[in-house]
Residue, then its C-alpha position, 0 to 999 in steps of 0.5 A: x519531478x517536484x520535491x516531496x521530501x517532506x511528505x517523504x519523511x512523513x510517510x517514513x515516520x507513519x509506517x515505523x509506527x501503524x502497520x497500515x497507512x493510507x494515500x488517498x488524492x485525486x488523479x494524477x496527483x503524484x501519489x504512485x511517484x511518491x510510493x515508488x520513491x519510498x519503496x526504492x528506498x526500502x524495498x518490499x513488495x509493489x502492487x498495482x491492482x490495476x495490473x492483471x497479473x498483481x491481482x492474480x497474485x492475490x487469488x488467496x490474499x489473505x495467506x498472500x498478504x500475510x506472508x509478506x515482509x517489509x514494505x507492500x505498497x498496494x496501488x489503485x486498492x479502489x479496483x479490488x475493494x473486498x482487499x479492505x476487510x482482508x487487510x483488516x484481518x492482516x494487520x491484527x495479527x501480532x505476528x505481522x512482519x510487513x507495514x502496507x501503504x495503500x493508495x487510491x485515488x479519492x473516492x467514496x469506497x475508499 
């Protein structure tokens, strides 16, 4: 595995400050191995939106997400597109108890 420890720290230091972040880059280039990295430091919730069974889990995403604390890491978010504007709404409110790092590989959409 190649050290990421630098990108490590500066999604660490993103997260402690903006409730939403992003990782965008093309396939394969390491993106959901530095997510998992930090999410086993920190714990949370793990989304691969390319599961079935996580995008169920989002059948009411709005109260889903919301409910969250922690860390929630959603990966390949480019196979639900419409979570966007609901992750807009969630990160709003002042209430919020969750950071989301959000990956997808580069796209237009995203």
């Amino acid at each position: 595995m190649i050290p990421r420890n630098d990108y490590e720290k500066q999604i660490t230091t993103c997260l402690g400050s903006f409730p939403i972040n992003t990782l965008t880059g093309p396939r394969q280039s390491g993106k959901t191995t530095l997510a998992t990295q930090i999410y086993r430091k920190t714990g949370g919730t793990y989304l691969d939106m390319g599961r079935r069974s996580d995008r169920f889990r989002l059948s009411n995403p709005e109260s889903f997400l919301a409910s969250l604390k922690g860390l929630v890491v959603i990966d390949e978010i480019q196979e639900m597109p419409g979570l966007f504007n609901v992750l807009r709404a969630v990160v709003d409110d002042p209430d919020l108890k969750a950071r989301f790092l959000v990956l997808g590989s580069a796209s237009p959409g995203i």
